[in-house]
FIBA-427316 format. One record per residue (C-alpha): residue number from 1; x, y, z. Coordinates in pm, 1 decimal. Layout:
     i          x          y          z
   NUM          X          Y          Z
...
end
This chain:
     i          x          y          z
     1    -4975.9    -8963.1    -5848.7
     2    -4922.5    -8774.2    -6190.0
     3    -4851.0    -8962.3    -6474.6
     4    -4610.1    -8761.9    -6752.3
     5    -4661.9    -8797.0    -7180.5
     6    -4411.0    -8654.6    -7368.3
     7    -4015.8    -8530.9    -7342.7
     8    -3766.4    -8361.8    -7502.1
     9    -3829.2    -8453.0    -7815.8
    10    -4118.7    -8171.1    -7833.9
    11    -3822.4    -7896.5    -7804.7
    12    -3825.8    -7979.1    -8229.1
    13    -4182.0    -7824.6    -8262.5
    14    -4100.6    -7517.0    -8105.1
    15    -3725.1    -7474.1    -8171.4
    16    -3657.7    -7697.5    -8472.7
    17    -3307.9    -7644.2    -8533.5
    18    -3190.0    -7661.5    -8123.1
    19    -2940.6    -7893.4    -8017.8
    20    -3103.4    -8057.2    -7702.5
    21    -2788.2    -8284.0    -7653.1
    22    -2566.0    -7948.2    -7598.1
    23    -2785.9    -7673.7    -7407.7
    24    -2748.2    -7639.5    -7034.1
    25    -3134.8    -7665.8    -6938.0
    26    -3259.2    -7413.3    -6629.4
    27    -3574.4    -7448.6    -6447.9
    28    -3782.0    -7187.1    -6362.2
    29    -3989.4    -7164.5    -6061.5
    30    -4003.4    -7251.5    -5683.5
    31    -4332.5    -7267.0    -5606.2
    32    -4539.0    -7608.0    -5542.5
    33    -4602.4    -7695.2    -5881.8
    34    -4200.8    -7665.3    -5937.2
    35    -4183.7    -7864.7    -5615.3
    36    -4405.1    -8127.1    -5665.4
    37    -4350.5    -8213.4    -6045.7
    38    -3981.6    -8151.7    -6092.6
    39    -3893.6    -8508.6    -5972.6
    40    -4100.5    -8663.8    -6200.3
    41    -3978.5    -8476.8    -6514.7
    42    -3680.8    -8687.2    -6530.5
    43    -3493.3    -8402.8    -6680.8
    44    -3171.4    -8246.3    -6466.9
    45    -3107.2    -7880.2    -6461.7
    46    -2851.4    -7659.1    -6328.2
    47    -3054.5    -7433.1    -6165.4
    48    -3371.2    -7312.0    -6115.2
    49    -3467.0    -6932.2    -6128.2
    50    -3724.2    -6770.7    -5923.5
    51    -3787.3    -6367.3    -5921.0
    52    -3899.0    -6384.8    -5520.6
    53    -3614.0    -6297.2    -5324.1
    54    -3701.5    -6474.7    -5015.7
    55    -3668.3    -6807.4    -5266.0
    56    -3336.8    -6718.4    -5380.4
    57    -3053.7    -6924.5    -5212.8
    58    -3265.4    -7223.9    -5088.6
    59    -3198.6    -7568.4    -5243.9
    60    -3496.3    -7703.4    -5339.1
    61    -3416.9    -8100.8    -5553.9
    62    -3091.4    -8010.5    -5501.9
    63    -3076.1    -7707.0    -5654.0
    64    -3007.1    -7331.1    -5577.1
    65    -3244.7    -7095.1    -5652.8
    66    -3088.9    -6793.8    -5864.4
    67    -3244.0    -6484.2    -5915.1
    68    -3356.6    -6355.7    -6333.5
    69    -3079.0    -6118.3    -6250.7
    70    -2817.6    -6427.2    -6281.7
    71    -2967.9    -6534.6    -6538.5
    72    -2941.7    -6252.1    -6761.5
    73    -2560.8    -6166.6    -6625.1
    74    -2411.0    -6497.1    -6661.7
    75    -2555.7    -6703.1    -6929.7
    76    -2552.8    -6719.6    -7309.9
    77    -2880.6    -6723.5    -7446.5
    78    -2757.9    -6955.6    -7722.0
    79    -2687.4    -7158.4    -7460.7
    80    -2974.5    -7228.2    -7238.2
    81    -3329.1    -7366.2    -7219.9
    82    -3520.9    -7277.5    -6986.6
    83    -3851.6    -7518.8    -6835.3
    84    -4136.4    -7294.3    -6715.8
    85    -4275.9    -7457.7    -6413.0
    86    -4569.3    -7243.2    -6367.8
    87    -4912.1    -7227.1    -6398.4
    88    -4849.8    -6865.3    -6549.5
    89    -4654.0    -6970.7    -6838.0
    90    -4757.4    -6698.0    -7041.2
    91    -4696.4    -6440.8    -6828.3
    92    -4345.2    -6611.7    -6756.1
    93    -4265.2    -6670.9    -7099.1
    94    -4268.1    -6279.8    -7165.0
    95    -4057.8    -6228.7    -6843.9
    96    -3774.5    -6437.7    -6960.4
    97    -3822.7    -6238.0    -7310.5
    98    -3715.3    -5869.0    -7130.4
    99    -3396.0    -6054.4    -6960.9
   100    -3273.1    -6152.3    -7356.9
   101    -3307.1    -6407.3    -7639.8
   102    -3326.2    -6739.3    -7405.8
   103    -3528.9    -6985.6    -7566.5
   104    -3784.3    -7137.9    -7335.0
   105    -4095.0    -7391.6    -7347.4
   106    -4329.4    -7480.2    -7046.2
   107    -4257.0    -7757.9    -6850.8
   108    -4596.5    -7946.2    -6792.9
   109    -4920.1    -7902.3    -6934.7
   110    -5216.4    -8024.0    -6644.9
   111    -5461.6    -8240.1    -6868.4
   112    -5345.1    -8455.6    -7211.9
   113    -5544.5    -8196.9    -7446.2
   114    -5240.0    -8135.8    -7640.2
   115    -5113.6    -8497.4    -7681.9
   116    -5293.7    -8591.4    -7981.5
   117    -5173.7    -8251.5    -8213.2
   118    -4838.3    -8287.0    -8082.2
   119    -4762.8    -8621.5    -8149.9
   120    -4928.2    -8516.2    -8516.5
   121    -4693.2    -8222.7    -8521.1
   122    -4385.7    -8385.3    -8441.6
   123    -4452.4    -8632.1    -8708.8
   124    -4508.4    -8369.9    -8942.8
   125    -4145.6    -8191.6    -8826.3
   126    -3985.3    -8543.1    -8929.5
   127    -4140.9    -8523.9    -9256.2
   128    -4131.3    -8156.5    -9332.1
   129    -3859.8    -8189.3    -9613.9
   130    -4166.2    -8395.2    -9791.1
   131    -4368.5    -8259.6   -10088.4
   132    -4673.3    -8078.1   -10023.9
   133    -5002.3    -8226.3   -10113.6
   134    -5095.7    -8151.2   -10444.6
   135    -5421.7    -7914.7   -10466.5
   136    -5698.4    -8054.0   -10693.7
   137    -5938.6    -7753.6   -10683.2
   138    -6002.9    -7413.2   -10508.3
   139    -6302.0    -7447.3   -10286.1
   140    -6482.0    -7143.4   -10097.6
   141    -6272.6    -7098.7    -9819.5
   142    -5946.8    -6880.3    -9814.5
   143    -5727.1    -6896.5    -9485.4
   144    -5459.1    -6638.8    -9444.0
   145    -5227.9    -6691.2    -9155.3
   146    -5046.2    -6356.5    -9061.2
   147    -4739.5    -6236.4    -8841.6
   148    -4362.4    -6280.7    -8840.8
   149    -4194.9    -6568.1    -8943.7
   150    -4090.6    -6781.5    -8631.7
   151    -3945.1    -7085.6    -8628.1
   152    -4203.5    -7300.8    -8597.0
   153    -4422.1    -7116.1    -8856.9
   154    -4308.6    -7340.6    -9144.1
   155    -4474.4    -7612.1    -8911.3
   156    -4802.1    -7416.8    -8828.2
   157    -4853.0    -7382.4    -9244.4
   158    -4785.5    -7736.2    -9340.7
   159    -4990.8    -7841.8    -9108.5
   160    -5274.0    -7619.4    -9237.7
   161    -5198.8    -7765.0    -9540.1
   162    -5214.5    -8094.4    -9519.4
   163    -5569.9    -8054.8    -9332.7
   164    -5690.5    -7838.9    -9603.4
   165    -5479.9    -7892.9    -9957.8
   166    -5827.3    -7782.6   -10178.0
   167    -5860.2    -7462.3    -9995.7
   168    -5676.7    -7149.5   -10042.1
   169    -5356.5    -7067.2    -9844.0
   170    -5190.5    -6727.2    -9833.5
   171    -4902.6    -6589.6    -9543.2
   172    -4926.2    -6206.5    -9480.9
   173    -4589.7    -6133.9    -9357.4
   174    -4358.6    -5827.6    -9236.0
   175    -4135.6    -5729.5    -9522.6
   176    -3744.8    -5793.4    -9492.2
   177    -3771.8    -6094.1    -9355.3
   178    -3522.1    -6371.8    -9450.0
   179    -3553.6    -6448.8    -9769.9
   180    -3417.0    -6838.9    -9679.3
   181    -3726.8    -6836.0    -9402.4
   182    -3989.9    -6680.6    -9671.3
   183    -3892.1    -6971.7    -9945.2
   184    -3945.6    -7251.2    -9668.9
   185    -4305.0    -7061.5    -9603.8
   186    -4368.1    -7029.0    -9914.6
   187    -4365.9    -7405.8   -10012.6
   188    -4702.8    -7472.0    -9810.5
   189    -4920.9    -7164.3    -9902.7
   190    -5012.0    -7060.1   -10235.1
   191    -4926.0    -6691.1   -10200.2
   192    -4703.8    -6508.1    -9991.1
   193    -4774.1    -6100.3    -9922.4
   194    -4516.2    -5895.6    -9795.2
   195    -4665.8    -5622.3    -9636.0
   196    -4415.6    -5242.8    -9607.1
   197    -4327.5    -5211.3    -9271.2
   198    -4554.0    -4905.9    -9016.5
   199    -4393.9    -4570.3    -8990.3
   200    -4489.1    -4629.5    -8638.4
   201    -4543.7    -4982.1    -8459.6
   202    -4821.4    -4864.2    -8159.1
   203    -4845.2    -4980.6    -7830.7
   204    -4750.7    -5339.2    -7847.4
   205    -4614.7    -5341.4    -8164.7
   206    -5009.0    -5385.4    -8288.9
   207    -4990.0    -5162.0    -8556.6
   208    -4714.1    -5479.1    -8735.4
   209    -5079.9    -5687.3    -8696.6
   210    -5350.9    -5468.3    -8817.4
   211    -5118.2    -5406.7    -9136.9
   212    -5074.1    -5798.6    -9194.6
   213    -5447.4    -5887.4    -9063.4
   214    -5573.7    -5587.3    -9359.3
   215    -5346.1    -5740.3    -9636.6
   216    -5450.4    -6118.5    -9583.7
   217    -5803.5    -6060.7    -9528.8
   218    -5801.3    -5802.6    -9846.3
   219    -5645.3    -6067.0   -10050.5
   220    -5911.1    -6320.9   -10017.7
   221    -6177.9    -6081.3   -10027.2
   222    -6050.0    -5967.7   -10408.6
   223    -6048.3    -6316.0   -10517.1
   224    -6409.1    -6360.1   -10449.1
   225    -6373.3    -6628.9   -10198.2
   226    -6659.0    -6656.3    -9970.2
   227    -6547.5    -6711.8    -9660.1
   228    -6240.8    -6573.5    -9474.5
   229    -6027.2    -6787.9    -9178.6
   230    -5752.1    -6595.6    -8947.5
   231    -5473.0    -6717.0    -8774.0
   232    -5174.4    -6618.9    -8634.7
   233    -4834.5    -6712.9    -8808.0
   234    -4826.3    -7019.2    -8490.4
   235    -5145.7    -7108.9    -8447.7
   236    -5317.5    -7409.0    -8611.9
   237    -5664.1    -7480.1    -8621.7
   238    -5802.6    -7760.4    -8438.2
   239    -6123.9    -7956.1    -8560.5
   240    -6312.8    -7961.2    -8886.0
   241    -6323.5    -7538.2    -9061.8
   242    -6543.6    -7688.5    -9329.2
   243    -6811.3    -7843.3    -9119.0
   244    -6836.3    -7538.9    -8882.6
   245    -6898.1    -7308.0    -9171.1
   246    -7158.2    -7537.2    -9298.4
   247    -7322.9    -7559.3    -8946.4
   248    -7313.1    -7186.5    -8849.7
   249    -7325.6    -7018.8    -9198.5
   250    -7556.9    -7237.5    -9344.9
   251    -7527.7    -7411.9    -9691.2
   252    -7634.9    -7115.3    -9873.5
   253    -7416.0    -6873.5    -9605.3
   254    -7786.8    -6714.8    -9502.4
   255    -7749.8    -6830.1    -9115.5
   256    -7608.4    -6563.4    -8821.1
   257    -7581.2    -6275.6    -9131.3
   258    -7293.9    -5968.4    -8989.3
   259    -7163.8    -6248.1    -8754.0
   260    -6774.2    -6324.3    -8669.3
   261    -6689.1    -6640.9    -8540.6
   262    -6428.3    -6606.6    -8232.6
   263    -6214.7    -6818.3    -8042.4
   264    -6343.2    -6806.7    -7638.7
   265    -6048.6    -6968.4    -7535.6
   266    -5868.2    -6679.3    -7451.6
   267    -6136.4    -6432.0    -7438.8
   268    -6228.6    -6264.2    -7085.9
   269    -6603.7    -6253.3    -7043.1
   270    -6600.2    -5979.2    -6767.3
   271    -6355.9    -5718.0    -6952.2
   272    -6473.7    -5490.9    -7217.4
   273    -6421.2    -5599.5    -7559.7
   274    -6106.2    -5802.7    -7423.3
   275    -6228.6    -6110.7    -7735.7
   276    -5919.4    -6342.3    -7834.7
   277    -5865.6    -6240.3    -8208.4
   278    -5614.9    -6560.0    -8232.9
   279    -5853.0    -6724.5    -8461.8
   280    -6158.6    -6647.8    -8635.9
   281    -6423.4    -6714.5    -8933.2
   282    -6594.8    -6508.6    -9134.0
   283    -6776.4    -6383.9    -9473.4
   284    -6486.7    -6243.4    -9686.1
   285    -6638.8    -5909.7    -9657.9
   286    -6704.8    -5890.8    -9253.8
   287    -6388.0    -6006.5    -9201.7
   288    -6201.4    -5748.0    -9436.1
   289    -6426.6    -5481.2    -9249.0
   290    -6270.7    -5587.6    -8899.8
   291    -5950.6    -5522.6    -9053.2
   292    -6008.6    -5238.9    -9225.6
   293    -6014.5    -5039.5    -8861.0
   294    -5759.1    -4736.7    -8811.7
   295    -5373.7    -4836.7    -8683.8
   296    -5305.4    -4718.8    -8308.8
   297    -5118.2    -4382.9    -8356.1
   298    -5059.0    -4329.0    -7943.7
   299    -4704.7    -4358.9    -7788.8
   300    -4631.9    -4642.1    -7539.8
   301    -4598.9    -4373.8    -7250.3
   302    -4959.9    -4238.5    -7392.9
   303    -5138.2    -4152.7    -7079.3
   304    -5422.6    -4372.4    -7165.8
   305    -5247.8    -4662.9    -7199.5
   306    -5069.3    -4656.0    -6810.7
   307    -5218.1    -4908.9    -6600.7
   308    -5120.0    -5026.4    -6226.1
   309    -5155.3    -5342.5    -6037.6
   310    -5395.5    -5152.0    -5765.2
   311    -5652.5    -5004.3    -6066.3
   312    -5994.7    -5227.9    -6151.1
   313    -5884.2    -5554.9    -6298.7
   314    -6136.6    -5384.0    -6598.1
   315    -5879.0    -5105.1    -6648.5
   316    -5608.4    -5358.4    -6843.9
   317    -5848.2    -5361.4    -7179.4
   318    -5699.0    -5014.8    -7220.2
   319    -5397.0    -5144.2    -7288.2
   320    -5477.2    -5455.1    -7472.3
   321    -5451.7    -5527.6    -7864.3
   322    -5810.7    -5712.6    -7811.3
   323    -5933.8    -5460.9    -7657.0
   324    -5799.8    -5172.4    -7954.2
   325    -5949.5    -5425.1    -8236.6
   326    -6282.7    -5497.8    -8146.0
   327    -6390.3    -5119.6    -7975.9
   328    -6289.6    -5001.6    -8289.7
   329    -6429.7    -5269.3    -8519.7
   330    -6765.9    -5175.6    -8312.7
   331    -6726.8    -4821.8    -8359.2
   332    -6658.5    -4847.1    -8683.3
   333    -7016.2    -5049.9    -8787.1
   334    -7184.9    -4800.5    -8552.7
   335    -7218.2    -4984.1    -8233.4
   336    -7158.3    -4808.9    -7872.2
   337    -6814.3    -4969.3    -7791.0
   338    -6727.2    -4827.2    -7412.1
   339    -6874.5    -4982.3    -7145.3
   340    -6945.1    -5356.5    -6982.6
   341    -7276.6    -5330.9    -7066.2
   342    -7159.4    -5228.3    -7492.2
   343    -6918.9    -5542.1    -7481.8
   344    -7172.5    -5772.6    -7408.9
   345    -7431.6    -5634.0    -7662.3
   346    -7143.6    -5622.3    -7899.8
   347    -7084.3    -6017.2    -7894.5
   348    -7449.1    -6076.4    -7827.3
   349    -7507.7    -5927.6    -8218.9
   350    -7167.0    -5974.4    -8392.3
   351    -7001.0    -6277.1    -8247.0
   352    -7079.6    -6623.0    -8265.0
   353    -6815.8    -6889.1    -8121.0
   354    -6584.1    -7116.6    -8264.5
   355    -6618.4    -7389.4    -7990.4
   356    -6698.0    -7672.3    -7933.5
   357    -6660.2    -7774.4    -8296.9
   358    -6312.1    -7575.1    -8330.6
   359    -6034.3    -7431.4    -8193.5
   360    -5653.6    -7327.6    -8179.9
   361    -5341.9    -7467.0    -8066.9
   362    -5033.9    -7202.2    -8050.7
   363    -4701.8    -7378.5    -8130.7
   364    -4510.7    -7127.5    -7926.4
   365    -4628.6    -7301.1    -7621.4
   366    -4612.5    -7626.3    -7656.9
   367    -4585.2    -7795.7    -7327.8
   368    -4222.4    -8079.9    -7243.0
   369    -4542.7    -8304.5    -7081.6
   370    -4869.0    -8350.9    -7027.2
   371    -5016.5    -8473.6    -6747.9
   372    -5277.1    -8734.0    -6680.3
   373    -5399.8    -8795.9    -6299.6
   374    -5642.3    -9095.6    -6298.5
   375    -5689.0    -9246.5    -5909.9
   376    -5904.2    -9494.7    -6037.1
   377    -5760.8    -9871.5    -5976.5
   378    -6040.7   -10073.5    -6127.4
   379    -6092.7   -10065.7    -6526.6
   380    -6416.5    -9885.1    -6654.1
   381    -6577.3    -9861.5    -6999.1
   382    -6303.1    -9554.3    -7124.9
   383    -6025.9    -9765.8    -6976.7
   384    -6153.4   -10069.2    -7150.4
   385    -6202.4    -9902.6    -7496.5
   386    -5834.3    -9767.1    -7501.8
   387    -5709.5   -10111.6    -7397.4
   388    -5918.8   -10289.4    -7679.4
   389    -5807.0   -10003.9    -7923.2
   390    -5437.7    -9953.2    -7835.3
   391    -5517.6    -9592.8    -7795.4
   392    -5519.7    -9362.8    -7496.8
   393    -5150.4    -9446.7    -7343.7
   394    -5301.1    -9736.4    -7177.0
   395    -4988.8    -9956.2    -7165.5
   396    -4736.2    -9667.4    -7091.5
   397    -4901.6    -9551.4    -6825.6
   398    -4919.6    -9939.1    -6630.0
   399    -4624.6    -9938.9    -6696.0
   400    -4495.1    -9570.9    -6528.0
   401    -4687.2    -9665.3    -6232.4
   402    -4579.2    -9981.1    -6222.0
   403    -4214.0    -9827.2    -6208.8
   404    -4281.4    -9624.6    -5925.6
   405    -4159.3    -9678.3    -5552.0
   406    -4521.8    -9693.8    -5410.0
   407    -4611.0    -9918.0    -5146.7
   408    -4943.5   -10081.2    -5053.4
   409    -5077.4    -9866.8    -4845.0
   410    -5015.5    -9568.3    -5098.0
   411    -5195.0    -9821.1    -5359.3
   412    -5491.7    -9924.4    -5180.1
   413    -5534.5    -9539.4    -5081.4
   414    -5587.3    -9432.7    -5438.9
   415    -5232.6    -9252.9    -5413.2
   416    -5055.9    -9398.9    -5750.8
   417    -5225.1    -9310.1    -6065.6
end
């Protein structure tokens, strides 16, 4: 039996200002993850949505199953939160995006990976009104976060801050923005670059990022920092920057010379050139080379960029911003940047990874839970060690399965935990 951390209190990381005492909440999903983990939520919706037609109009936890269609004819998207109960999140997320302005946040999050930051982050939320830490001295390392302002970017910044007050902080931002929104930004970073607006924005808007991506990394090379970190405007980084720059750069910055650190949590290993560029470490100077690569003048209905469900699963890089950056980064340092075969070579000689020593939690998806399935009845050395520590949920977790209905049998059989 799953055991649940977290609740609606995480709705503040991702939509700070929301009112969770006065939105009507909405599930979405129907399949067996919605089935099985709904009851334990111990949240009550309305509804829950699923796009499969042969779903629609069952009760399932009693209650109906309405089609997106509903959704986006019926309800006010100031109105309504919507729990993702799906594996796909992502994916999901995007779908509810087309049907309007609903705000949304996935449901359950399998593992407890995210327990620690969030709890961190929520703290921080609390406390965001607080006075920045005060910076003592500009070290070697310049991080510019880039992207549009969304609520939860004042969040992402502090919390950059805070880790890393003696290091250098800029935002590179779309111009016209709210000025209100900038000035709140602006309190944890120690520059903020407005960057004029693309004539045109490319497929996927990714011309918007190449312009901010240029202007931050620019920035930091000019002031002669050495070493260049990216993220996006709600993305954190996880683990210690400093120490991973020491270990993989070296002391003097003479180890993996040409080399980009990447993020390989959302990088596909069997698509060309499809490398997360969430996060990432560099020299100043590689890094303002990456960005320095040509903005995507093709049309969304370009030829090239039309893609089916029944084409090689290879065929989406085409249409991917990934995909656009690094072929042309390649290109553009003289590397052969078309095939499987190129992609592969490419990371072999340029890349090095972030992980295990780092890596990047995105604010946008926050999970409502996480969820910890342990079978185990009898205590062992980890159980132990949390007990003796306080740490590790030990006592809420007794406690939630001591709460719940299950009878001997289901005990002895492993079946609560």
């Amino acid at each position: 039996m799953a055991i649940l951390h977290g609740g609606l209190s995480r709705i503040a990381i991702r939509y700070p200002n929301i009112d969770a005492d006065n939105v009507k909440i909405v599930a979405w999903g129907a399949g067996q993850l919605f089935r099985d983990l709904y009851p334990l939520a111990g949240i009550t919706a309305e509804y829950t949505i699923c796009p499969t037609s042969e779903n629609q109009g069952k009760i399932i936890h009693d209650l109906e199953v309405k089609s997106p269609e509903f959704l986006k004819e019926n309800e006010d998207p100031e109105n309504i939160l919507i729990l993702i109960f799906s594996a796909s999140f992502v994916e999901v997320t995007h779908q509810i995006g087309n049907l309007g302005k609903f705000r949304s946040i996935p449901a359950i999050e399998y593992g407890m990976q995210s327990n620690d930051i969030v709890d961190e982050l929520l703290l921080l939320q609390k406390n965001i009104h607080l006075v920045p830490p005060r910076k003592e001295h500009f070290s070697e390392i310049g991080f510019f976060t880039q992207g549009p302002i969304f609520p939860f970017t004042e969040l992402a910044l502090a919390y950059q801050r805070y880790h890393y007050p003696n290091d250098y902080h800029c935002f590179a931002t779309d111009a016209g923005q709210s000025p209100e929104a900038l000035s709140r930004c602006a309190r944890w970073v120690d520059e903020i670059i407005e960057v004029p607006l693309p004539e045109f924005p490319g497929p996927l808007r990714r011309n918007y990022m190449i312009r901010t991506a240029r202007a931050g990394a620019e920035n930091i090379q000019r002031k002669g920092i050495k070493y260049s970190v990216r993220l996006r405007s709600g993305n954190v980084a996880i683990g210690n920057v400093r120490k991973y720059i020491q270990n993989t750069f070296g002391h003097h910055g003479n180890y993996h010379p040409g080399r980009i650190g990447f993020h390989m949590g959302w990088t596909m290993r069997n698509i060309p050139f499809q490398i997360s560029e969430a996060f990432m470490i560099a020299r100043a100077d590689e890094m303002a080379m990456l960005w320095s690569i040509d903005e995507d003048q093709r049309q969304d209905n370009d030829p090239s960029l039309s893609f089916s469900p029944e084409m090689h699963f290879s065929e989406l890089a085409r249409s991917t911003n990934e995909n656009y950056v690094w072929s042309k980064y390649a290109k553009k340092i003289g590397l052969p940047h078309s095939t499987i075969e190129d992609h592969l070579q490419f990371m072999r000689e340029k890349l090095v990874p972030l992980e295990p020593e780092l890596t990047t939690y995105s604010l946008k998806y926050t999970p409502l839970f996480g969820m910890e399935f342990d079978s185990n009845i009898n205590p062992d050395k980890d159980w132990w060690d949390n007990l003796v520590n306080n740490s590790g949920h030990t006592n809420h977790r007794v406690l939630e399965i001591i709460k719940r209905n299950t009878s001997m049998a289901e005990y002895y059989a492993r079946k609560a935990g």
